[in-house]
N, C-alpha and C positions, 0 to 999 in steps of 0.2 A: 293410703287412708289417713285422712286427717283426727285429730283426738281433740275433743272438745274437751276444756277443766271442767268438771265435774260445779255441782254450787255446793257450797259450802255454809247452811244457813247460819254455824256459829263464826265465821271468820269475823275478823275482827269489822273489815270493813261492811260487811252485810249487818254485823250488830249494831255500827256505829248508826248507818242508814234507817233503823229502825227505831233509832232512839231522835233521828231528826226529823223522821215522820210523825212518830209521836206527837212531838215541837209544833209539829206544823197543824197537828189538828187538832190540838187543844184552843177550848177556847182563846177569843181574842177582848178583851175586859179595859177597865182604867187599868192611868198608871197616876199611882201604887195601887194594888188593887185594893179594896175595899177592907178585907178584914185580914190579919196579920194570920200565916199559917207556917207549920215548921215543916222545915228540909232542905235540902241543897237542890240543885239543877240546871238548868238551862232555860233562857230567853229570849226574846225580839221584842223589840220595841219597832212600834209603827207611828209613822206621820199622817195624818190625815188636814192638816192646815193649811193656810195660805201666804207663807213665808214664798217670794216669789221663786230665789233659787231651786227650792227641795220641790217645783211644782211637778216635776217629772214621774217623783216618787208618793206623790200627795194625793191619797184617792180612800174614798169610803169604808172600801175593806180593809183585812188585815193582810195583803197581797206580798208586799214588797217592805222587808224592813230596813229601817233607818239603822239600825246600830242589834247586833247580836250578842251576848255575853254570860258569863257562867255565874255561879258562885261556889264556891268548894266548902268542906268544914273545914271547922277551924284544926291546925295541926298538921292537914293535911300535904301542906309542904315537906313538914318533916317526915315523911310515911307512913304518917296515920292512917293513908285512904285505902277502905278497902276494911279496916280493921276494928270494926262497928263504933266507929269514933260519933258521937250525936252531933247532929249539922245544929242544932238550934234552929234559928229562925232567918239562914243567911242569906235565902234567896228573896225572902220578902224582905229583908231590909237591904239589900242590894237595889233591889229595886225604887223603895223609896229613897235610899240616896240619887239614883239618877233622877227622881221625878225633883227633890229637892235644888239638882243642879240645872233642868228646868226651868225650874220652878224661880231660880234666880236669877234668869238670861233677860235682857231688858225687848227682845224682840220673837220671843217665843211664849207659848202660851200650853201649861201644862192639859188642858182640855181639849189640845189638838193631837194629842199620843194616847195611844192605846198600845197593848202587850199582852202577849201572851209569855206562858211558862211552863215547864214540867219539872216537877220532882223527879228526881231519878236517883239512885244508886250513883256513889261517889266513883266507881272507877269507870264509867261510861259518860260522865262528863266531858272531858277534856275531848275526845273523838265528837260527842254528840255537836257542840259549840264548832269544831273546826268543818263540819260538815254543813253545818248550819251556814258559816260563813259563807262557806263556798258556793252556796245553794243560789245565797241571797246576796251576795256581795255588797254588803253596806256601806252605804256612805260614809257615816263614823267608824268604820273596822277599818274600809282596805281603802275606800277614794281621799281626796284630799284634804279633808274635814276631819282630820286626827286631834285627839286629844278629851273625848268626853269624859271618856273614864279614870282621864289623869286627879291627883288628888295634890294637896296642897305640899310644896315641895318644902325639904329642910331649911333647916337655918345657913346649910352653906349651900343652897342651889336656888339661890335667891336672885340670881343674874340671868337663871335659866331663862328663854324667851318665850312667852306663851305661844301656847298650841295657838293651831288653824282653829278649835273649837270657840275656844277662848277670845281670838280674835273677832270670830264673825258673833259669836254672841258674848257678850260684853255681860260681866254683873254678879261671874262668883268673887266674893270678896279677894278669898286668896290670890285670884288671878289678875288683880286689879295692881299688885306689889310688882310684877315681872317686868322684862322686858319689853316692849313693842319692837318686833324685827319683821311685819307687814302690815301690810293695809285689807281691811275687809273686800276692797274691788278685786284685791290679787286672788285673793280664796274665792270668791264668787266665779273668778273668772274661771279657775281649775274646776272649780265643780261642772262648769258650763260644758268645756272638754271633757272631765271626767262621762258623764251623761252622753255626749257626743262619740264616745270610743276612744277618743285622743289619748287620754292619760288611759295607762293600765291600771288594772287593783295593785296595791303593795300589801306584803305581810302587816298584819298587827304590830305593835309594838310590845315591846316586854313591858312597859309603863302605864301599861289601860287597867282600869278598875282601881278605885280608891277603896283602901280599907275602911272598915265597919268604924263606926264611934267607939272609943276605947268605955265607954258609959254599954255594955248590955244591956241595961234594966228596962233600956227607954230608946226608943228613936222617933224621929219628928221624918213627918210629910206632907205635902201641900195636901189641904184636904182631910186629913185627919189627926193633927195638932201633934204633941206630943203623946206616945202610946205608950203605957207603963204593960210589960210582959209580965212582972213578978219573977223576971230571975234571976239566980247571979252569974256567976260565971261559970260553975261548974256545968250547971241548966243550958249553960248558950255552949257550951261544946269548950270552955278553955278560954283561951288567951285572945278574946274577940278583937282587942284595939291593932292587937300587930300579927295575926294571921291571915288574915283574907284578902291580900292584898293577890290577885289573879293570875297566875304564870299562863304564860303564851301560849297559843294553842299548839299541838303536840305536828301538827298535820296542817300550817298555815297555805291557803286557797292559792292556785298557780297563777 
């Protein structure tokens, strides 16, 4: 006699599943979206444009996304997660940073992205996002187009060589100081295989997601200028300039 496992519907990985279905049917809207709202969570950003590389991925819906990513509250490095620590406003301003870095690429066009998102409870983040990847295997997570979520490096990592993000789209300022160590045709061409099966996905890197403006009261996005919240720091959850910076997902995609 054979024994089937039993289901388990609070196991972790059936919870994580649930929290990536979620993800998946919450609406699909601008990026940023329209009106600033509070809480942490999970997201996808979608391409719908006509950048000729990403054409694979490039379609009307919100089907297939370009780049998946969390936001966490602030502290929650330290152990705060889990321990009603207040997220503030991290996942919408997460999100306007990347429409911001968008929004600065000299060959991309912020009206070509759309996103979805969910609120969620801080300790089902990290599972919900590494599921998400996996789901959707994104171009900027796991194929050769690394680096969207990277953020302006120190004063002593100023040699470092810009990402593949950086490279094929040209025009955040900070990234304009780096090295140059390839050419745009190199990355186009990896993407070409990556799409083709040739290259595999690779983990994330620990270095994706920039942290929030050390400034909480305010953040700027294409679209809807600068946003006064009215709060200070205690309102936004702590120490917004140096918390949010993203740790790797728990469960990175095989």
């Amino acid at each position: 006699m054979t024994d089937r496992p039993g289901y388990d519907p609070l196991s972790r990985p059936n919870l994580g599943e649930s929290v990536e279905r979620a993800l998946l049917e919450s609406p699909c809207g601008p990026l940023p979206p329209t009106q600033p709202f509070s809480g942490a969570g999970i997201y996808a950003i979608h391409y719908q444009g006509g950048f000729e590389p990403y054409r694979p991925i490039s379609a009307p819906g919100c089907d297939t996304a370009i780049y998946v990513g969390k936001a966490i509250p602030p502290g929650a490095r330290r152990g705060g997660v889990g321990l009603g620590v207040d997220p503030g406003v991290v996942l919408f301003a997460r999100l306007s940073q990347h429409a911001r870095s968008i929004d600065q690429a000299q060959n991309l066009r912020i009206e070509d992205f759309r996103c979805r998102y969910l609120v969620v409870e801080d300790i089902w983040i990290p599972l919900g996002e590494s599921l998400a990847i996996r789901k959707y295997r994104p171009l900027w997570n796991v194929g050769p187009v690394d680096g969207f979520g990277n953020h302006a490096p120190g004063s002593g990592r100023r040699e470092q060589e810009r990402s593949a993000w950086d490279v094929l789209h040209p025009g955040r300022p900070w990234a304009d100081s780096l090295r140059t160590g390839r050419e745009p045709d190199n990355v186009i061409g990896a993407i070409r295989l990556y799409f083709a099966g040739v290259i595999p996905p690779t983990p994330p890197t620990g270095d994706e997601d920039e942290p929030l403006p050390a400034d909480p009261e305010s953040i700027s996005a294409p679209g809807l200028g600068r946003i006064d919240y009215g709060l200070d720091a205690s309102d936004a959850g702590g120490e917004v300039g140096r918390d949010l910076a993203l740790p790797e997902p728990d469960d990175p995609p095989s």
